[in-house]
Every structure is written in C-alpha cells, then in structure tokens.
N, CA, C and O of each residue as an XYZ file, in Angstrom:
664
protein
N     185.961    173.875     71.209
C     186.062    174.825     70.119
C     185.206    176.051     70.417
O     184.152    175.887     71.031
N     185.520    177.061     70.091
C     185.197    178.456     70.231
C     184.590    179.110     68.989
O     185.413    179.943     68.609
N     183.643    179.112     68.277
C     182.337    179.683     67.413
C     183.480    180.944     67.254
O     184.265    181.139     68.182
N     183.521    181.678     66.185
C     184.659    183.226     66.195
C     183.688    183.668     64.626
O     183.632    184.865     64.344
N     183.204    182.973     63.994
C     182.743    183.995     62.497
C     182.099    182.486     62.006
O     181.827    181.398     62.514
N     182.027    183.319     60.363
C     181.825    182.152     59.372
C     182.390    183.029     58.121
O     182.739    184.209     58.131
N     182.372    181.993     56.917
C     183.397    182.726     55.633
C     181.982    182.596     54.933
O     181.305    181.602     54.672
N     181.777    183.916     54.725
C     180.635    184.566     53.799
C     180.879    184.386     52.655
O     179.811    184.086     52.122
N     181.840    184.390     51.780
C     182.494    184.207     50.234
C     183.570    183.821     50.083
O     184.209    183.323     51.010
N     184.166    183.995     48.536
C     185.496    184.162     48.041
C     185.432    185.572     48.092
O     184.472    186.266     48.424
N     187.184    186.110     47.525
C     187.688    187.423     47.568
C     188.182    187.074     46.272
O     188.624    185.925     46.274
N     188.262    187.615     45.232
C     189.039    186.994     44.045
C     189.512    185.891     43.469
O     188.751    184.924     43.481
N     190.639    185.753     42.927
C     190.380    184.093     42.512
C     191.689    183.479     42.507
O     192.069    182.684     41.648
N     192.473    183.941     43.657
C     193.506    183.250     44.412
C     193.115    182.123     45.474
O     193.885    181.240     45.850
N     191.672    182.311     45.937
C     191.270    181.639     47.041
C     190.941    181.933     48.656
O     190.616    181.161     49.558
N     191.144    183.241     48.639
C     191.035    184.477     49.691
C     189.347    184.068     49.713
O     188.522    183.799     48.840
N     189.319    184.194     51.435
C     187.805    184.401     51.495
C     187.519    185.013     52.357
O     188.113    185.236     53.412
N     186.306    185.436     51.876
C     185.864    186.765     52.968
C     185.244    186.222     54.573
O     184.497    185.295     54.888
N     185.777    187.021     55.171
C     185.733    186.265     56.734
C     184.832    187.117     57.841
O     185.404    188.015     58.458
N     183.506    186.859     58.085
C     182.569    187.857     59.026
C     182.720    187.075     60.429
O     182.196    186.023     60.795
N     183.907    188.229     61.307
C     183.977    187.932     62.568
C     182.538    188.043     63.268
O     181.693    188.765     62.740
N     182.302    187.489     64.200
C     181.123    187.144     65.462
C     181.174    188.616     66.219
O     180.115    189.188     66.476
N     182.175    189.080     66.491
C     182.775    190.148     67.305
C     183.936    190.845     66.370
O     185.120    190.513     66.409
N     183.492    191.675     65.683
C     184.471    192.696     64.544
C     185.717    193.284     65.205
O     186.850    193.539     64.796
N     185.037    193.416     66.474
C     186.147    194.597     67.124
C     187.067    193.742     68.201
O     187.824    194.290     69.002
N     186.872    192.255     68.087
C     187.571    191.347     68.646
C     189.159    191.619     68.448
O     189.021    192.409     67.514
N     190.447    191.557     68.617
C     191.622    191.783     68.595
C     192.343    190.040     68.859
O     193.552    189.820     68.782
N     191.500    189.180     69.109
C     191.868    187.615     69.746
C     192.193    187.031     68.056
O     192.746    185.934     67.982
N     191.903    187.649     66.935
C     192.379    186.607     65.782
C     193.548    187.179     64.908
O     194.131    186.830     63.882
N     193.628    188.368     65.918
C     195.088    188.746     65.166
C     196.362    187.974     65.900
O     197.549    188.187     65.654
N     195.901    187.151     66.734
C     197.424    186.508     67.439
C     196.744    184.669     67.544
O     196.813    183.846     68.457
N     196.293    184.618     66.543
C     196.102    183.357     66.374
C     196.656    182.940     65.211
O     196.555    183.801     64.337
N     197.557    181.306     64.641
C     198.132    180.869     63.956
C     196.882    180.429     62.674
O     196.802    180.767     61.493
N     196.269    179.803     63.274
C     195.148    178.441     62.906
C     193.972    178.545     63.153
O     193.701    179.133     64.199
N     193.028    178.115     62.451
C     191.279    178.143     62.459
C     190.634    176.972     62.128
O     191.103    176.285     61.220
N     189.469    176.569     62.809
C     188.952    175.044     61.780
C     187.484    175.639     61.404
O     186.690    176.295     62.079
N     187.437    175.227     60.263
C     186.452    175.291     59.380
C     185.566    174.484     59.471
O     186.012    173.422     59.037
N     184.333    174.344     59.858
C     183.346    173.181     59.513
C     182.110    173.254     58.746
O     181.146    173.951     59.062
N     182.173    172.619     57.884
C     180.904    172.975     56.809
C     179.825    171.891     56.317
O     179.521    171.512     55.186
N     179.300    171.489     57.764
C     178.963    170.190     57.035
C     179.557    168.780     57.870
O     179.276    167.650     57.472
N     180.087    168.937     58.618
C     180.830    167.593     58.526
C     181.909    167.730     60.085
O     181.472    168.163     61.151
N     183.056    167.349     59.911
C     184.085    167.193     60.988
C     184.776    168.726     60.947
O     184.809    169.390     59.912
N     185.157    169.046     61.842
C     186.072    170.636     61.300
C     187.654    170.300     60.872
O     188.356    169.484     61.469
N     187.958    170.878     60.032
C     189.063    170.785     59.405
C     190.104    172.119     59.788
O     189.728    173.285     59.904
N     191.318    171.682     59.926
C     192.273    172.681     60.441
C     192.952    173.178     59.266
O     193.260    172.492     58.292
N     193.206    174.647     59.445
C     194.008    175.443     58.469
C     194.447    176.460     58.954
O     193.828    177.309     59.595
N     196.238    176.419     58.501
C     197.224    177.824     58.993
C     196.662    179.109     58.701
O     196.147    179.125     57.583
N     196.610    179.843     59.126
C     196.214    181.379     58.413
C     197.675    181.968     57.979
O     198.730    182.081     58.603
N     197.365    182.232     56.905
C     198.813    182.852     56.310
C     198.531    184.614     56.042
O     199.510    185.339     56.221
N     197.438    185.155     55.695
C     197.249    186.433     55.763
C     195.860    187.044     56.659
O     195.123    186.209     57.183
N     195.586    188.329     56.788
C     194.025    188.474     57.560
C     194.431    189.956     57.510
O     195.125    190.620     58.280
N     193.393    190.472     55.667
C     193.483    192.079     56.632
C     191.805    192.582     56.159
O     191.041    192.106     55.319
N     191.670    193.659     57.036
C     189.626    194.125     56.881
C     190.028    194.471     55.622
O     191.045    194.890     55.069
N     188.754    194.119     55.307
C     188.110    194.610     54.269
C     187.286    196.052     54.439
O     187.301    197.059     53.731
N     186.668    195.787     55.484
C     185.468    197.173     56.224
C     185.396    196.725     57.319
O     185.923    195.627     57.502
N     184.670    197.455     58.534
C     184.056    197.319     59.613
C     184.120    196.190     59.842
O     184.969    195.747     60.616
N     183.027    195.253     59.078
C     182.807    194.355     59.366
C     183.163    192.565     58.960
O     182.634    191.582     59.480
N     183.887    192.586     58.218
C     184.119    191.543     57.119
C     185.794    191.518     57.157
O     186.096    192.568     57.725
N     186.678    190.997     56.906
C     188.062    190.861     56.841
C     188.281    189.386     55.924
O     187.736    188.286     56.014
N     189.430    189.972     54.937
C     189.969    188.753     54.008
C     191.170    187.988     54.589
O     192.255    188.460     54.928
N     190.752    186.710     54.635
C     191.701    185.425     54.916
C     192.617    184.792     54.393
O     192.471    183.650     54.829
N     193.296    184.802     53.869
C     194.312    183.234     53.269
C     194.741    182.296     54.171
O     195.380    182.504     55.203
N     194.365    181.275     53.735
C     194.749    179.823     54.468
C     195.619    178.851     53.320
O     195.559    178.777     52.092
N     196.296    178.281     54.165
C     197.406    177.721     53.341
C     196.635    176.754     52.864
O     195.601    176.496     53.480
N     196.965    176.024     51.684
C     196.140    175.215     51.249
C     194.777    175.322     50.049
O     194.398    174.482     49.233
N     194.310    176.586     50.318
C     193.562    177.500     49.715
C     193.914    178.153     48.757
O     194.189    179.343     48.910
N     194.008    177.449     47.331
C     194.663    178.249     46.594
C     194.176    178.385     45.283
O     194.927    178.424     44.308
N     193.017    178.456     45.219
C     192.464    178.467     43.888
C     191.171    178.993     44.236
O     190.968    178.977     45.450
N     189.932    179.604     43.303
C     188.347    179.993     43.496
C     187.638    178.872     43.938
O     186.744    178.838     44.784
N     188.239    177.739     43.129
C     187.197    176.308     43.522
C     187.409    175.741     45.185
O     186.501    175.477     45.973
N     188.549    175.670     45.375
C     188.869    175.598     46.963
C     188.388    176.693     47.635
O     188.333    176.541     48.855
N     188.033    177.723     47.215
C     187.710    178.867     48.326
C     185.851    178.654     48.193
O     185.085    178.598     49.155
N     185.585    178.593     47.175
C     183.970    178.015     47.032
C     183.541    177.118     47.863
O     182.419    177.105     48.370
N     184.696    176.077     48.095
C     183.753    174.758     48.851
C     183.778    175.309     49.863
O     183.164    174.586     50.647
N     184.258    176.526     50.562
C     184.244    176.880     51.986
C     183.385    177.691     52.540
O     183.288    177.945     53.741
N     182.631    178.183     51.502
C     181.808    179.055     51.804
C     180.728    178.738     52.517
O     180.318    177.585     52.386
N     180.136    179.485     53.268
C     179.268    179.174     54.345
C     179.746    178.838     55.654
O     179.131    179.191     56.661
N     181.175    177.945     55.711
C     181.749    177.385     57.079
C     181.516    178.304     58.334
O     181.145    179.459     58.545
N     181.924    177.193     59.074
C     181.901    178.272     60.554
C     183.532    178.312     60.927
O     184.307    177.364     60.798
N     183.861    179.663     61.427
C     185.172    179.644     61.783
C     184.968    179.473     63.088
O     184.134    180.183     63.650
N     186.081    177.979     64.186
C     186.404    178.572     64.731
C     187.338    177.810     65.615
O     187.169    176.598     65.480
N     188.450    178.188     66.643
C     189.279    178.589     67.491
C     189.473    177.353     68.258
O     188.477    176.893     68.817
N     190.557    176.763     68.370
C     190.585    175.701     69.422
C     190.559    176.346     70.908
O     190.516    177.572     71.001
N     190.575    175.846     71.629
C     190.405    176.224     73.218
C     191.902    176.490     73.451
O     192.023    177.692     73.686
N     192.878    175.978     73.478
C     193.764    176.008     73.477
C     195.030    177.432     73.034
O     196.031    177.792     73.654
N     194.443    177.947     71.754
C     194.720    178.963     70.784
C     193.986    180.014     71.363
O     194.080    181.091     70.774
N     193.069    179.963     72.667
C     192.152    181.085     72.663
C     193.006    182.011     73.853
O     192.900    181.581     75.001
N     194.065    183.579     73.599
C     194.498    184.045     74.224
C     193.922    184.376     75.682
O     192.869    185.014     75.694
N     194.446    184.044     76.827
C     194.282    184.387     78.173
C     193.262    185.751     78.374
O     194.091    186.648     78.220
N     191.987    186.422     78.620
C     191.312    187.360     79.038
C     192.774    188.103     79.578
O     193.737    187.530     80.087
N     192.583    189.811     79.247
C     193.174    190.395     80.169
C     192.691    190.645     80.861
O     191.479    190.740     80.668
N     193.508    191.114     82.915
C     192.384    191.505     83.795
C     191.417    192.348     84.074
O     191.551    193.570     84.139
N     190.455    191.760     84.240
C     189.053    192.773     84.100
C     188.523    192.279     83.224
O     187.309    192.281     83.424
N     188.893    191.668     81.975
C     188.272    191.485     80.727
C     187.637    189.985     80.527
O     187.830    189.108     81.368
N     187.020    189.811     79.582
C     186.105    188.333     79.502
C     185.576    188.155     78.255
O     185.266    189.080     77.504
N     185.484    187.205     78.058
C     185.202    186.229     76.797
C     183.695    186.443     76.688
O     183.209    186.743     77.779
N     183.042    186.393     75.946
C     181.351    186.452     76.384
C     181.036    185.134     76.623
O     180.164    184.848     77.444
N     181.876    183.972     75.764
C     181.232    182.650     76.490
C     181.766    182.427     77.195
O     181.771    181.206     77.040
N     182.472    182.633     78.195
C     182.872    182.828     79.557
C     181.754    183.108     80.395
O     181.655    182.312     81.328
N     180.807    184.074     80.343
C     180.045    184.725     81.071
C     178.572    183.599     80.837
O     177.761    183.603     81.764
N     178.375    182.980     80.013
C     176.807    182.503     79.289
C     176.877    181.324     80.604
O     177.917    180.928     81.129
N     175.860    181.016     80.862
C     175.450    180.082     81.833
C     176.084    180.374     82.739
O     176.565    179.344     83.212
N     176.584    181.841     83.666
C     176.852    181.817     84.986
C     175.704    181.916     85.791
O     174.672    181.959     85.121
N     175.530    181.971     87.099
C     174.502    182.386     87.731
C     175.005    183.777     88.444
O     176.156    184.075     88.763
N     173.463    184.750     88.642
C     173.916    185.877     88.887
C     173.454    186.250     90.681
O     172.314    185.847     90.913
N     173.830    186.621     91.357
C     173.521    187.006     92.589
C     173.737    188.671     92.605
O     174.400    189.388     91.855
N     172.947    188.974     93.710
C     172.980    189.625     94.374
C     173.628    190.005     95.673
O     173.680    189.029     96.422
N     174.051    190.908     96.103
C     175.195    191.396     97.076
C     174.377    190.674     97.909
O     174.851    189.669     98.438
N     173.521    190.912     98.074
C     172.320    190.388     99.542
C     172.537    188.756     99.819
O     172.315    188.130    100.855
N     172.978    188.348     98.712
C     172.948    186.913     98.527
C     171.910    185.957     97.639
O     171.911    184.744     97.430
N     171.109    186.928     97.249
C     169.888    186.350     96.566
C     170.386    186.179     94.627
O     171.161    186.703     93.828
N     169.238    184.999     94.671
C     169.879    185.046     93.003
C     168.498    185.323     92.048
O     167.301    185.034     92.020
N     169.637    186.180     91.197
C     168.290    186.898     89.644
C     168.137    185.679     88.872
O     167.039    185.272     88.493
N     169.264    185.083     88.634
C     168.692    184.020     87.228
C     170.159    183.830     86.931
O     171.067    184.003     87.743
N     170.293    183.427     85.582
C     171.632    182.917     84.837
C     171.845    183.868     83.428
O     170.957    184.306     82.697
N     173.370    184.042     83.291
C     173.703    184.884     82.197
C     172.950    184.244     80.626
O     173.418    183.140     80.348
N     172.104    184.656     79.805
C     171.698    183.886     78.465
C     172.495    184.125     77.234
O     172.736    183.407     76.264
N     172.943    185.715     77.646
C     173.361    186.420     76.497
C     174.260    187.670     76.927
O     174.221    188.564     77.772
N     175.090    187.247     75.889
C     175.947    188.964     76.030
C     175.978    189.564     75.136
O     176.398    189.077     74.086
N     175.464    191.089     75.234
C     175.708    192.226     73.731
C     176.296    193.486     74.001
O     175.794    194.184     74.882
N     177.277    193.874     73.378
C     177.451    195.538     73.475
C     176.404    196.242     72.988
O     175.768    196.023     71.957
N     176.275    197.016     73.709
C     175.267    198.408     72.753
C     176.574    199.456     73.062
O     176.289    200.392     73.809
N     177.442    199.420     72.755
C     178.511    200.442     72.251
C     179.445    201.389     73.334
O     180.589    201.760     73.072
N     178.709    201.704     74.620
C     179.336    201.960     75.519
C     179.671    200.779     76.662
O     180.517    201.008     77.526
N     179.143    199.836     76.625
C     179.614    199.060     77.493
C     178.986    197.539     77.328
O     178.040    197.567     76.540
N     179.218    196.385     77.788
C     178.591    195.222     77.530
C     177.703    194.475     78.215
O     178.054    194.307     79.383
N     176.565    193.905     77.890
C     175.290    194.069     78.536
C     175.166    192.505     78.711
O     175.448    191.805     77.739
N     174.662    191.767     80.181
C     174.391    191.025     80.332
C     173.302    190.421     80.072
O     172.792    190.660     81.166
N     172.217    189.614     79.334
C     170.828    189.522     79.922
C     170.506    188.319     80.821
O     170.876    187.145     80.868
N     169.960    188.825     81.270
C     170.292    187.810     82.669
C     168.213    186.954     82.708
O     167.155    187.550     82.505
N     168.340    186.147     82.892
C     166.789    185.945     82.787
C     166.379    184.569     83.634
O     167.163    183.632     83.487
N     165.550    184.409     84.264
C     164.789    183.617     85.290
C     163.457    183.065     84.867
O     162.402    183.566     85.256
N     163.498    182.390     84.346
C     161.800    181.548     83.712
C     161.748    183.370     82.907
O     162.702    184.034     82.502
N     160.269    183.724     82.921
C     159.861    184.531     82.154
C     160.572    186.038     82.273
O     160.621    186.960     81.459
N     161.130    185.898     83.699
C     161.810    187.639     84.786
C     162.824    187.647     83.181
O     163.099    186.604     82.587
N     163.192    188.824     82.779
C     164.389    189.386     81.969
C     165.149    190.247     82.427
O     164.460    191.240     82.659
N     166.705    190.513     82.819
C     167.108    191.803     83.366
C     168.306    192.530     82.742
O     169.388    192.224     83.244
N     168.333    193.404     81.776
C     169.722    194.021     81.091
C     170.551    194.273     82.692
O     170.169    194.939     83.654
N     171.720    193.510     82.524
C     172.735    194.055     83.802
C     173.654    194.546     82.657
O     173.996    193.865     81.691
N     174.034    195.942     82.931
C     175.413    196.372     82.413
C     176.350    195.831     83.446
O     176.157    195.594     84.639
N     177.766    195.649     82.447
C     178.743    195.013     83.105
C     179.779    196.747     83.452
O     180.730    197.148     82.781
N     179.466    197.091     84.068
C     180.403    197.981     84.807
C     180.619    198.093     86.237
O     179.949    197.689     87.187
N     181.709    198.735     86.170
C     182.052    198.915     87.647
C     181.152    198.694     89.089
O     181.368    197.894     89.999
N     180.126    199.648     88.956
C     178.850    200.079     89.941
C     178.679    198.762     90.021
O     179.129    198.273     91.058
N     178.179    198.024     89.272
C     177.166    197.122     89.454
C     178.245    195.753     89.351
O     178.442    195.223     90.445
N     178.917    195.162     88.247
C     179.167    193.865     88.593
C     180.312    193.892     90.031
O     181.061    194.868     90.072
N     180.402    193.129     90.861
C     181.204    193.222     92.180
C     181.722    191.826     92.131
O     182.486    191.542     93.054
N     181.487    190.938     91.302
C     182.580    189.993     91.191
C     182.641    188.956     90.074
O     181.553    188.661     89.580
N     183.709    188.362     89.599
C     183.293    187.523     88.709
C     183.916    186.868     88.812
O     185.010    187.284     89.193
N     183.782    185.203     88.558
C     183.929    184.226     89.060
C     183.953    183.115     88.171
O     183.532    182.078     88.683
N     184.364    183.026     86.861
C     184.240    181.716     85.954
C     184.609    180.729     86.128
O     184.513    180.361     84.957
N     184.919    180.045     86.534
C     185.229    178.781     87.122
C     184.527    178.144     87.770
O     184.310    176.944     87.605
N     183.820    179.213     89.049
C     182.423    178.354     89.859
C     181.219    178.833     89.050
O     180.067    178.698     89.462
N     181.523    179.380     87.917
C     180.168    179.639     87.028
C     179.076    181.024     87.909
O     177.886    181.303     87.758
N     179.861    181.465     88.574
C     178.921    182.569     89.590
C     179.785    184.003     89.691
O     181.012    183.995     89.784
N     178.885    185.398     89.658
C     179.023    186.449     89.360
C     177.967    187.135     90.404
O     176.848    186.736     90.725
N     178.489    187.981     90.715
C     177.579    189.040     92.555
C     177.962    190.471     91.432
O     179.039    190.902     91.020
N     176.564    190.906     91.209
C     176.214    192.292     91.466
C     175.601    192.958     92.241
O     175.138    192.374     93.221
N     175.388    194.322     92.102
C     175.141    195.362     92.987
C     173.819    195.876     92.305
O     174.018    196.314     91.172
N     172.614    195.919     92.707
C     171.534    196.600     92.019
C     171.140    198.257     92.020
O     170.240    198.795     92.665
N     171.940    198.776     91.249
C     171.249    199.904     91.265
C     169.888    200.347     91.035
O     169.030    199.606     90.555
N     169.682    201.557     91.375
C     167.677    202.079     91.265
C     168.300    201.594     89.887
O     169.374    201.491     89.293
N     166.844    201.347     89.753
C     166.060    200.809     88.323
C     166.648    199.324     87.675
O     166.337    199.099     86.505
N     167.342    198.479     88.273
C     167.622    198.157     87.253
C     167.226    196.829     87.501
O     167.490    196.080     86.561
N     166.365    195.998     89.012
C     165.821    195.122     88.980
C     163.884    195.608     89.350
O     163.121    194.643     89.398
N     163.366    196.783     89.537
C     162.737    197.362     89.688
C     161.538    197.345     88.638
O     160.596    198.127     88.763
C-alpha cells in the first residue's frame, strides 16, 4: 500500500469528505478507481465516485457507500491510501518519491554518499536528502547531477557539482 493523504473532515452532510493529498500537485488520483481507508484498524476499500479541489490544497471525495454525515465522521482522521497495483506506471524520467527513499547514492567515481531519506520539492525542482550517519547532502534531482537511476537495484550515480558535496 502506498500512504497518498488522509481525510481531514466531512464536506456537508451528504457524506463528502475533505481529502488532504500528501502531494497536491500529484495527477496519480485522478486515474484511480479505489482507495483504502485505515483508521485504526485493517484498511477498508472504497470506490471513489467523485474528487474535485476544493483549494490548493485539500480536494472533496465521495465514496460509494458514504452516504450520510455520520458515515463521513467515522472517517475522519483516516489515512488514504493506494494499492500497489492501482499505482499508475512513472512516466519516463519521472518517479514516485517512494521509489527513490532507501536507494543508495554513488558517485560517478564510484564512491558512495549515503542513502536517499527523503524527498521534497522546493518548487523548482525535487530535492533528494541524501544522508550518511551524521554527513547530510541536498542532491537536486536534475539533469547535471543525477546520471542514473536505478529502482530495482535500489541504486542511483550522480555527478557532483562545485558545492554541493563540499
């Protein structure tokens, strides 16, 4: 299962609930059928029958089944998320961020920095942190610098530009 949000509230009192994606600007839950909910307990599966934003950040849900305030109440708090299965193919070039978490990172030279911990955009591009016992290193994932990626053997070769293991 794939972590994608959690349902912050109800939306009125049809049973609509308000849905805070992990990744807002994600495009992977507009071509998904189904979501499991877990709140507590085993995750439970449910069709998505509607999904439009609310704002930026937040988007309203209907799930079949969901059809009243009191059913949308017990859901609140859940975690949404994604079977493995349901999770659309990366396009090329592109990547999942938990795709990237626990790779190891090398160097062209052959030498290794550490392992991926974390991935964040800061808005122009998406940032690796890469870290070794106490060492920390922001790798941007662009061109220059990443030179290969490799999910499957869990291993990724960049290129160090000035400054950026320095």
């Amino acid at each position: 299962m794939l972590r994608v949000g959690r349902i912050s509230g109800t939306h009125g009192l049809k049973g609509a609930l308000r849905f805070r994606p992990d990744n807002p600007n994600s495009e992977t839950l507009e071509l998904v059928k189904r979501v499991f909910l877990e709140r507590g307990g085993e995750p439970r599966e449910f069709r998505i029958t509607a999904m439009t934003p609310l704002n930026a950040a937040t988007r309203r849900i209907t799930l079949e089944g969901v059809a009243d305030i009191d059913a949308a109440e017990a859901l609140k708090g859940a975690v949404v998320m994604l079977a493995d299965e349901d999770v659309p193919a990366a396009k090329p070039g592109e990547f999942y961020y938990y795709e990237a978490i626990g790779c190891e990172v090398f160097l062209t030279d052959g030498s290794r920095l550490g392992a991926i911990e974390e991935v964040f955009s800061n808005g122009a591009q998406d940032i690796w942190v890469v870290r070794d016992g106490e060492r920390e290193v922001l790798v941007p994932v662009i061109e220059d610098v990443v030179k290969a990626m490799d999910f499957a053997a869990r291993r990724v070769t960049i290129e160090a530009i000035p400054g950026l293991i320095d």
